[in-house]
Every structure is written in C-alpha cells, then in structure tokens.
C-alpha positions in Angstrom: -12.5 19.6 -58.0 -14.7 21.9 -60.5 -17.1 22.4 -57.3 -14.2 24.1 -55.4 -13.5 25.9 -58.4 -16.6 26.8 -59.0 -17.2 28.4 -55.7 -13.8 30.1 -56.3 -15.0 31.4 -59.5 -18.7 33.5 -57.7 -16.1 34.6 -55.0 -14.3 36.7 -57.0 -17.1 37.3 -59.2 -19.0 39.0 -56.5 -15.5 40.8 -55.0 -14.6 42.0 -58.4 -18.1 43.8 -59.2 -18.0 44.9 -55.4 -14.8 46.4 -55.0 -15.8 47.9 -58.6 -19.2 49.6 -57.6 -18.1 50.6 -54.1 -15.2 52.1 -55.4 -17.0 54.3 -58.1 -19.7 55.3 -55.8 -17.3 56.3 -52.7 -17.2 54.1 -49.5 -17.5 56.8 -47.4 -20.6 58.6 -49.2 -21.8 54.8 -49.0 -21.5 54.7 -45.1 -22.7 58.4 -44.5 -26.2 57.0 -45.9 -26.6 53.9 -44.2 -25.2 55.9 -40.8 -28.1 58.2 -41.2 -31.1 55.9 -42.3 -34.5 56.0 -40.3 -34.0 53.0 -38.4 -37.7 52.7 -37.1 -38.6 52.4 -41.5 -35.7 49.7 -41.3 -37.5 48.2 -38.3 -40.2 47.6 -40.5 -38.4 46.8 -43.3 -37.4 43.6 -41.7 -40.6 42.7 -40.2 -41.9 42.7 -43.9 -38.9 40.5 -45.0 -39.9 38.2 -42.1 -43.7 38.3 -43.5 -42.4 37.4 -47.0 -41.4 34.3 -45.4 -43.6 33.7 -43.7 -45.6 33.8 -47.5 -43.4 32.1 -49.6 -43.7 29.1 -46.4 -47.6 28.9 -47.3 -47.1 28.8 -51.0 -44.6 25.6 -50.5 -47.1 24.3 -48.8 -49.4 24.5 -51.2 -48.0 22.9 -53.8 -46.5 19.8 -51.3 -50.7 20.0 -51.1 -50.9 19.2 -54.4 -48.9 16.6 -54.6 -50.5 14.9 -51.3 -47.9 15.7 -49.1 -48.7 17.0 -46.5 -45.7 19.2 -44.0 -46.6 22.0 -41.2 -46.1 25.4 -42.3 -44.0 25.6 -39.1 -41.7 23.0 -40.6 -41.4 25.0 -44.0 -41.2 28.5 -42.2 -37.8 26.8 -40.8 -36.2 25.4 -43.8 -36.8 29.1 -45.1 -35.2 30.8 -42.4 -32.4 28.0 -42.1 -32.0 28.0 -45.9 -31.0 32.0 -45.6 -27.9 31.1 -43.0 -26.6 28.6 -45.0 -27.0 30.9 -48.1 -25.5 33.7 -46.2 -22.9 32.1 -43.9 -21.1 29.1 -45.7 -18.5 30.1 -47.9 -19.3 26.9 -50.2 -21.7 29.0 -52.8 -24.5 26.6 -52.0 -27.7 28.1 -52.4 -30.3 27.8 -50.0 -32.7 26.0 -52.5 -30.4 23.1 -52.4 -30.6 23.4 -48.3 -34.2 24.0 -48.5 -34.2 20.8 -50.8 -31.8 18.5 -48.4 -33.8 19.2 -45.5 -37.2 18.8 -46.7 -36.1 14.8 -47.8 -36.7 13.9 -44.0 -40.2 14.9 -44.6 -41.0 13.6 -47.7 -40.0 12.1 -51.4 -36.5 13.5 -52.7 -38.5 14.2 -56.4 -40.8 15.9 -54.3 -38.9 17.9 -52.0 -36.2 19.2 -55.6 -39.8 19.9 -57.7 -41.7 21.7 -55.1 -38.6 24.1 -54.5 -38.3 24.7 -58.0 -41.9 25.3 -58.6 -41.9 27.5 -55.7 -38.8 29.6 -57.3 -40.8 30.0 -60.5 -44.3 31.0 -59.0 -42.3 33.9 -57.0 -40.4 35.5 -60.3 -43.8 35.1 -62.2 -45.6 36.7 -59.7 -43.3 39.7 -59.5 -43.1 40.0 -62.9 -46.8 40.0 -63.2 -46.9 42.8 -60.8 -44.3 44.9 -62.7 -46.7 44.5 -66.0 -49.4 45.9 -63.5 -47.3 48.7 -62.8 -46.2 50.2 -66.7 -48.6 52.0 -67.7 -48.1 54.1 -64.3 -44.2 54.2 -64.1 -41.9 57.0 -65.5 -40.8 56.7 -69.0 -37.2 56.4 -68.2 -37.8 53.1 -66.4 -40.4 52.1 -68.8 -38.1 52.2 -71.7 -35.1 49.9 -69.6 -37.2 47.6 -67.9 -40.9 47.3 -69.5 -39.5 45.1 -72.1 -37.7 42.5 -69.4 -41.0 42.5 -67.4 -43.0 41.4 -70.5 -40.0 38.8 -71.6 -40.0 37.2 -68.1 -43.5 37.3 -67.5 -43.7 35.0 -70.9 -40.8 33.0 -71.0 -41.5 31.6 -67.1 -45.4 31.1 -68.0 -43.6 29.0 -71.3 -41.5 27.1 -69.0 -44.3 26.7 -66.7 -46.7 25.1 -69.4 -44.4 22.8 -70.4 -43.5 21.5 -66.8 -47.4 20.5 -66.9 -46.7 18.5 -70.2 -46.7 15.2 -69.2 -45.4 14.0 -72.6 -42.6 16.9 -72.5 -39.7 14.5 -72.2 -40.9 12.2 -75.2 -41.2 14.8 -77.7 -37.9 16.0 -76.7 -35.7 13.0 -76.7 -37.6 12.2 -80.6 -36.8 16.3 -81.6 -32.9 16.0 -80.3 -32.0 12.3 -80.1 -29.1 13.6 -78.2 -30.8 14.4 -75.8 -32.4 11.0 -74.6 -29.4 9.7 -72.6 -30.5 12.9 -70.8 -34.5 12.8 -71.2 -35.0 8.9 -70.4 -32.9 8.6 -67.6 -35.1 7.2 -64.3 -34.5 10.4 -62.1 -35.5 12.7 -64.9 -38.3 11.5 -65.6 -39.4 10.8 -61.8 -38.4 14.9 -61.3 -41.0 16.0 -64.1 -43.5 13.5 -63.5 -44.0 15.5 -59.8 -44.0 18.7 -61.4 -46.8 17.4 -63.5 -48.5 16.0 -61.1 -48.7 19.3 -59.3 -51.3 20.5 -61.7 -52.1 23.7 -63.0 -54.9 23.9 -59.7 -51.8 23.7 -57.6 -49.2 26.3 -59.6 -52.3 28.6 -60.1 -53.0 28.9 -56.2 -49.5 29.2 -55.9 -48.8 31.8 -58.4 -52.0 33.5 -56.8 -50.0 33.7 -53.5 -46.7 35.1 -55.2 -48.8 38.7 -56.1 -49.3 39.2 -52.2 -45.8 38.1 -51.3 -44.1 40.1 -54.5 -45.8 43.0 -53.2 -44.4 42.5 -49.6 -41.2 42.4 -51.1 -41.3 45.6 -52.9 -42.7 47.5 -50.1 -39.7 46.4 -48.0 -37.9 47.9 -51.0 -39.6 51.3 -51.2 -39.4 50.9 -46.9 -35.3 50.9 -47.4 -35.4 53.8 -49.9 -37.4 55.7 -47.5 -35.1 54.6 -44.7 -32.1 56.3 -46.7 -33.8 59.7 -48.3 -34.6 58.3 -51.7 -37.9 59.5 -52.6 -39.5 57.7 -55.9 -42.7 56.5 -57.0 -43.9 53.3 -55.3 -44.5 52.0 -58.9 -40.8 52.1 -59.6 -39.7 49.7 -57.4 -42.6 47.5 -58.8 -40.7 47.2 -61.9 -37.6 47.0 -60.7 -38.1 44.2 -58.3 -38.5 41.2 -60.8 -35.4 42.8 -63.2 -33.3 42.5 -59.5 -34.6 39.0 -58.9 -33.2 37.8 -62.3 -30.0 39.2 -61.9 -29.5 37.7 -58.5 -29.6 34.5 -60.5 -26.4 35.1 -61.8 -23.5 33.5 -60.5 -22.2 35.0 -57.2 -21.7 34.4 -53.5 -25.3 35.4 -52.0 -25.8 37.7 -54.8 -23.6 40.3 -53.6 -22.2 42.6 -56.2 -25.0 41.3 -58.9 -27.5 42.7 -56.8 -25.9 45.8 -56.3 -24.7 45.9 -60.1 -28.6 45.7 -60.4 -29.8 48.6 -58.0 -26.8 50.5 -60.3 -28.7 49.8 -63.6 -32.0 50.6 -62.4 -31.8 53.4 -59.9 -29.4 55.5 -61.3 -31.0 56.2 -64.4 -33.7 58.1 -62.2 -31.5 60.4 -60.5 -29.9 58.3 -57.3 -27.0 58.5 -56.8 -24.5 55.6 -57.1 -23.6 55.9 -53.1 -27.5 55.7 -52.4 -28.2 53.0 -55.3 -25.6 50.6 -53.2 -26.3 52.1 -49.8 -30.1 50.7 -50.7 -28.8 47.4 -51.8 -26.8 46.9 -48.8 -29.5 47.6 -46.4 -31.4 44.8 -48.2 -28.8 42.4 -48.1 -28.5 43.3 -44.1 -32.1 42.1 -44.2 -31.5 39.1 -45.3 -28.0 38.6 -43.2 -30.3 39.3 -40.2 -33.0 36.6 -41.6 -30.2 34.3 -41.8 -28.9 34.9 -38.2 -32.3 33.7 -37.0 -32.0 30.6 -39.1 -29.1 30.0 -37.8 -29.8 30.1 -34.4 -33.1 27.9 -34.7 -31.0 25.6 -36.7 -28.6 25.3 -34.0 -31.2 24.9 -31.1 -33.2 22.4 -33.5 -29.4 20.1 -33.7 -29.2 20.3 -30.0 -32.6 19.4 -28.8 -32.6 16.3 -31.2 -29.2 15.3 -30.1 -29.1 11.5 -31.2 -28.3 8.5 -28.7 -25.1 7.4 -28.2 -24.0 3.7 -28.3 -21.9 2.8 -25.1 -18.6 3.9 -26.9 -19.3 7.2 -27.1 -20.7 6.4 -31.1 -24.1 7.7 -32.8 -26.7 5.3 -33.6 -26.7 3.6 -37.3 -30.0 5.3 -37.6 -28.5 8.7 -37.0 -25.9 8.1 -38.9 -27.8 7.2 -42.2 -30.6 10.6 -41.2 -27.5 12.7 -41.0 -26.4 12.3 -44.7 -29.2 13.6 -45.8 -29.1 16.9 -44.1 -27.2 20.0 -45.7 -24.2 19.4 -44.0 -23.3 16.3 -45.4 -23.5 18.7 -48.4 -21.2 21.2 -47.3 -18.2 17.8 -47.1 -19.3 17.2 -50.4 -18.5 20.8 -51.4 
C-alpha cells in the first residue's frame, strides 16, 4: 500500500510545482519559445544526449570490469536506453536505476548489478560537480554567489561517501558507534552490497570518475545547445555550474523529475536575466530529450521481447524456465508496484 501511495505522493508533487511554474511564467510565452527554437541546434542536442549514453554505458562497464564481470557495452547501452522508457513512460515512479538494476541480474550477480548502478550514479554527480569547481573562477558573480558553495559541498560530501564505500571495515565501526544500527549493518545482504562496492577499488571508481568529466561535459553542452536552440545567450561556463545543482534536485521526489527540474532551471536561470517562460521553455526541451531517448528504449525493448519470445509447452503455457527469467525483469516490478 505505501508504494501506491508513494507514487501518488511524486504525482502531485511534480503537478503541483508544474501547474505552479507554468502558470507564473505564461503557457503561451512558454510555447511561443519552443514553437520558434532552431531545430537543426535541437538536432544536435539529441545526438549529444544519445552520446552521453553512450558514455555513461562505458563507465558501467568499467566498473562491472572491476569487479570481474565482464557484459558488452552493447548490452549496457540498452539497459540505458530501456531504463529512460520505463522512467519516462510507467506511471509507477520507478526509476530507471532500479530497471537498469532488474535487468542487469540476467547478466550477472544481483549485489553486483544494485552496486555498480550506484557507483555509476555517484561517479556522474562527482564528475559534474568537479567540472562546475573548474568553472568558478570564470563564471559571473551572480551565479557564483548561489551555486559556488553547492558545487564545493557536493563535490565533498560525494568524494566522503565515496571513501567510505571503499572502507571495507565501514559497516563494523558503525554497528559498534550506533548499536541500533546493527540489525541494519549485519544483516547478510548489507553486507554482501558493500563488500562489492569495496571490492570495486579505488582503480576502478577513479577510471570511472575519469570518464564522468568527458560525459558531464557532453551533458552541459546539450544544455548550452538547448539555450541556443531557444535565443538564450549566456556564457558556456554558466551552464557548467548549473548542471550538477540541476542533477541534485532531480533527486528529489517526483515523477521523472518534472517540475523539480524546472523548479531548478527557475532558481538558476533567472537570476541572470531569463525569463521565467524561457527558464521552463529550456527545461522542457530537455526533458523532450530524454522522452525521445526513452521512445528508442522502448521500441528496442519491445523488439528485444519479441525476438526472444519463449517456447510454449503444448497447452499454449511458457516454459518453467521462462517463467522463473521473467521475474526477474522490470516488469515483474511494475505488479509489485
């Protein structure tokens, strides 16, 4: 029941701040600028998006490398791609992590498949944050003053988290410090979780923080792309600060980030002169991005199903074999949802 709630609760989260934000800024000054942007910079736009996939795909790799396991960046490109549909199509409020997650099991260890997506999640907000420290000392003041001092948080507080993943005696000394907490800290799955993100290494999370920088800079230049696309001119450092400070508050609770992410183009863009209709008009044009990502999972998600259609037994029933593959896949998820 709290899962259906739950789901319920993002939902009208992210209608609430949208009707809110569209609202103020003017649904029709909002559609004049996304009628008139550039499409040929928009058509580029996307083919970066598709590039920081194709990115993020090698750095999951590398840390499945570290761990000795081995799976085709083909394979991972996929679960990427697949992992945007169900993020951006199911009204469930899943996340495509946990997709990402569920799929990757056929290939390898469940402790392997949760720890490498969560590793790969932190490399990527490092990496932009590094980027945005980079960019300070040649950014405006304005955004300097808002957002220099959530670059230099993140930047520490994910290394901290980071370190401490690597700690293989992490667990120990927190179940002694809170004794609360060892219910929690010594349970089997727990400790089978950290002992793969520790046994990813620091070789492994530095080679895959060293391939965030390139794809955190893809990103941002599909950013700067989009506010091309729609007439707003700003310094190409600008959006490398405000990039990691948009990737945060997409974490917050909401149905594919929408109205968090727009909330966030508010906070950062119209303190340098946008204006609110072209703040969400840019946010929009990104999440369009990402809908048109998703479509493509989708559809190779789909074809994937059919060409590995599973035998059928003489009355018309799947195989036992099938039957026990298909629970692990995200849709058995979705019924659980």
């Amino acid at each position: 029941m709290k899962r259906p709630l739950g789901t319920l609760l993002k939902a009208a989260i992210s209608a609430a701040l949208l009707f809110w934000l569209i609202s103020r800024a003017g649904p029709k000054d909002i559609w004049a600028h996304l009628a008139g942007a550039g499409l040929p910079l928009i058509g580029l736009a996307f083919a970066g998006f598709l590039l920081g996939v194709a990115i993020r795909a090698y750095r999951w790799r590398v840390l499945l490398d570290a761990l000795h396991q081995p799976v085709p960046i083909t394979r991972l490109v996929y679960l990427y791609l697949v992992g945007l549909f169900f993020s951006n199509f199911l009204p469930t409020g899943m996340g495509g992590d946990v997709v990402k997650a569920a799929e990757l099991r056929r290939d390898t260890r469940t402790t392997t498949a949760v720890s490498t997506v969560v590793s790969e999640r932190l490399m990527g907000l490092l990496g932009a944050a590094l980027l945005a420290l980079v960019a300070l000392p040649f950014s405006p003041k304005a955004i300097m003053a808002s957002l220099g001092g959530i670059a230099v948080l993140t930047t520490l507080g994910i290394a901290l988290a980071t370190w401490l993943l690597l700690q293989p005696d992490w667990l120990v000394w927190l179940g002694r410090r809170w004794p609360w907490l060892q219910p929690l800290t010594e349970s089997r799955p727990v400790r089978a979780l950290h002992a793969e993100f520790a046994a990813q290494g620091g070789h492994g999370f530095i080679l895959a923080l060293a391939i965030s920088l390139p794809f955190a800079f893809s990103n941002v230049v599909v950013y700067w792309l989009i506010s091309q696309a729609l007439g707003v001119f700003l310094p190409f450092s600008t959006f490398l600060l405000a990039s990691p400070f948009i990737s945060l508050a997409t974490l917050l609770p909401s149905i594919n980030s929408f109205g968090v992410r727009e909330g966030a183009y508010q906070v950062v863009f119209v303190s340098l002169g946008v204006s609110p209709a072209q703040a969400i008009a840019m946010s929009l044009a990104y999440q369009a991005l990402r809908l048109g990502a998703g479509l493509l999972g989708g559809g190779l998600y789909v074809i994937g199903s059919l060409r590995h259609m599973p035998p059928t037994t003489e009355d018309g029933g799947r195989t036992r074999e099938e039957g026990q593959r298909r629970r692990g896949g995200p849709w058995s998820i979705v019924h659980r949802l």
